[in-house]
N, C-alpha and C positions, 0 to 999 in steps of 0.2 A: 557303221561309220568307218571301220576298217576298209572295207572294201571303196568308199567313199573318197578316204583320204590316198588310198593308192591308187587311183586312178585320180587325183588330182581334179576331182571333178568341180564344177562348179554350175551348174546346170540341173533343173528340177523341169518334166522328165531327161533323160539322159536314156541312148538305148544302146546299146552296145554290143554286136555280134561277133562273136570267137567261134572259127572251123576246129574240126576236132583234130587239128593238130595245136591248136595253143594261138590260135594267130588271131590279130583284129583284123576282119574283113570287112567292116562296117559301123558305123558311128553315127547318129542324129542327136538332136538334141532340140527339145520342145516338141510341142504336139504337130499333128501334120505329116505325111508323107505316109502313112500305113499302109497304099496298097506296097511302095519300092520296099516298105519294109518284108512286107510279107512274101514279095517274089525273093528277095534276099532270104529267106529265113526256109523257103523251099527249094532254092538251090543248094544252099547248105548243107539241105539234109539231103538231098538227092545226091550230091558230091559224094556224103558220108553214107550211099547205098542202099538210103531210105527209099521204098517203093511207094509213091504217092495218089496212086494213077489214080483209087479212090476218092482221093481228097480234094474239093473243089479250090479251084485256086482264087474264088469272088471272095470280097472281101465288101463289108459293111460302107455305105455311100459315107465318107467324111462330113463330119459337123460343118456347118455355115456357118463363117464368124457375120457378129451381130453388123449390120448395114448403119445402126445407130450410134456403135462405137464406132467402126471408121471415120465418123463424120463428127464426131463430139469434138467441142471447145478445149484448146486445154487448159489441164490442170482437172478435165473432166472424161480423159479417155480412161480407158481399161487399166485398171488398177495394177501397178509392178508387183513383183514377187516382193514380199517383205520377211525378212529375217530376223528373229527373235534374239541371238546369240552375241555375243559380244564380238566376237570376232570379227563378223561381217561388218558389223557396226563402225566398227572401230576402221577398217581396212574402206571402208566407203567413206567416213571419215577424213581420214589421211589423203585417200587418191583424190579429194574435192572433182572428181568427174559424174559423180549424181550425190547427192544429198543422203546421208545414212538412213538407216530404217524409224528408230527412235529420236526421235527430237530433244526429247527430256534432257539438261545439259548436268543432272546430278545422277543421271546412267554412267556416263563415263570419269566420272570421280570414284564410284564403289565397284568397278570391278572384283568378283564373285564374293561383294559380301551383301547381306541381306538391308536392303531401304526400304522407306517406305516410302512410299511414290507418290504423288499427287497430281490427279489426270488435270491439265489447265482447261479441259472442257473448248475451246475452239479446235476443234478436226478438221483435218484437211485431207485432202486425198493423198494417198501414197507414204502413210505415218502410220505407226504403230503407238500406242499414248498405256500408259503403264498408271496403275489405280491401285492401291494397296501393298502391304510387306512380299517382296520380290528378291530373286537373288540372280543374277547375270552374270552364264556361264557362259565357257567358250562358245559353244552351239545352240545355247539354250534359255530360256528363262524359266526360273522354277517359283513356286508359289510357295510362299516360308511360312508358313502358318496354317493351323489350322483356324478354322473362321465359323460362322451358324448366321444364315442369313445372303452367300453369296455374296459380301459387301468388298469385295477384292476381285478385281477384274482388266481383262485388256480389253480394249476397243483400238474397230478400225474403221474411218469412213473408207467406204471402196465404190466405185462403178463398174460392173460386171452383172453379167448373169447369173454365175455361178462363185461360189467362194469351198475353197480347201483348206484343211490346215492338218498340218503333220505335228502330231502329240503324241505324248506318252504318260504312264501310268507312276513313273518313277522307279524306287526299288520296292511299290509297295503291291496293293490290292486295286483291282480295278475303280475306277472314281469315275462321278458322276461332274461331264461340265454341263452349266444351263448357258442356254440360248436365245440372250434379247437382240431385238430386232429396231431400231430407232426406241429403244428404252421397252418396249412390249413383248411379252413372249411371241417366239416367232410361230406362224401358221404352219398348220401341214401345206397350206398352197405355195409356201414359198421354202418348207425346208427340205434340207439336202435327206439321200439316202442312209445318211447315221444318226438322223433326229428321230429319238425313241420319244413318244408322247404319251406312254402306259405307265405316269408316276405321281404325286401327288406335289410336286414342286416344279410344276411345269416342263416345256419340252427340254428333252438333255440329251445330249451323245453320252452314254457307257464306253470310257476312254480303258479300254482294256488290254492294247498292244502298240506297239512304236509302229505305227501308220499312218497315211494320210485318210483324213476322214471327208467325208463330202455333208456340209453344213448347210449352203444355202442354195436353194436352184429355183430363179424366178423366169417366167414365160419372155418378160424382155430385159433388154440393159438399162436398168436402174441403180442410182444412187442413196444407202443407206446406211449407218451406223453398227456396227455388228461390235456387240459384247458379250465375250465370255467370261464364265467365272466359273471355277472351283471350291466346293468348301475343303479340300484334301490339300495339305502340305506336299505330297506327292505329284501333283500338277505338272508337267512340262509342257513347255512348247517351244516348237523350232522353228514352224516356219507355217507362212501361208501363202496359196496359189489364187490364183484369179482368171475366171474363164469369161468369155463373150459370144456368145453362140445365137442365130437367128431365133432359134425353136428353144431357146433353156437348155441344160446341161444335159447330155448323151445319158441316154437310161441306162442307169446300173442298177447292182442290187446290193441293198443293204440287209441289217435286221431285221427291218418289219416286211422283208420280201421284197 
């Protein structure tokens, strides 16, 4: 977050190239543009003496955004970045030029102290809805209890093909979050490359570093309910992404390979 705040960023990706003398020679922000990134990023080095002549300069065909979100109803296209932290909240709030992330209007009555939340159960797209004892930090929202049962949870309706979320472990031991799907454990056909299915409490991501994790990746743009829960008091989360892509979300690799 250091580096976050001194570059004043505000943007989830964000790419940033510096020559080896200290300099910004280039800036994007959001997905898109990889191959200029990658000529950028081999003239840079070739400036700084790198011999390249090796290395191909092709780069992987760009993802197809979904033909079905361009064309969606709204209130039904591709789900916004949603921010968990109070700050955003509060600052999207204030500027009234989009609607904050949390709905909930006893979120910003307890700033950083711990509530208990109660989800109103109508979801709408582009809300984050808060279920159980919670505490709302500047960046984040943390899970204030320990609980037996998962009965403490966020949910978010979203339309995408894909769903992100960048978590952390707290100051503790790595934790287990589970992953329901419109209320059901979710499938391996629709989940992301961080859904581990080798446990007896259904599928879960092992949240064991401040990363974004890849949760859900279905074959098209569909609308669904996503709830997480932790039973660890150590829970955080900051933020979550939302993809739209023709073919589901760009292969990567996770735990299970």
């Amino acid at each position: 977050m250091g580096t976050w705040r001194a570059f004043d960023n505000r943007f989830w990706p964000a790419k940033y190239l510096i020559d080896g003398e200290g300099k910004f020679r280039y800036t994007h922000f959001g997905e898109g543009s990889y191959e200029e990134k990658e000529l950028w990023i081999r003239s840079l080095l070739v400036e700084a003496g790198a011999d390249l002549s090796d290395v191909s300069p092709e780069t992987d065909a760009e993802p197809i955004h979904s033909s079905a979100a361009e064309v969606a109803e709204p209130g039904q296209g591709l789900t916004r970045e949603l921010y968990a932290g109070y700050d955003r909240n509060q600052g999207a709030r204030l500027s009234r030029q989009s609607p904050p992330y949390v709905t909930q209007r006893v979120y910003y009555d307890n700033r950083g102290d711990e509530y208990q939340y109660e989800d109103p159960g109508d979801h709408q797209n582009h809300f984050l809805y808060i279920q159980g004892l919670w505490r709302n930090d500047e960046e984040r929202l943390i899970h204030a209890r320990k609980t037996i049962g998962f009965q403490d949870y966020l949910a978010t309706k979203f339309f995408a093909t894909s769903v992100n979320a960048v978590m952390g472990p707290g100051e503790g031991l790595p934790l287990k979050v589970q992953v329901l799907l419109d209320d059901l454990p979710i499938t391996p056909d629709n989940a992301g490359v961080d859904v581990m299915f080798d446990g007896n409490e259904g599928p879960y991501i092992l949240v064991d570093d401040w990363r974004m994790y890849n949760i859900v990746s279905l074959p098209e743009f569909e609308d669904h309910i996503l709830k997480l829960s932790s039973n660890s008091p150590e829970f955080s989360m900051f933020a979550y992404t939302f993809g739209a892509y023709e073919v589901g979300e760009p292969a990567q690799t996770g735990p299970n390979g």
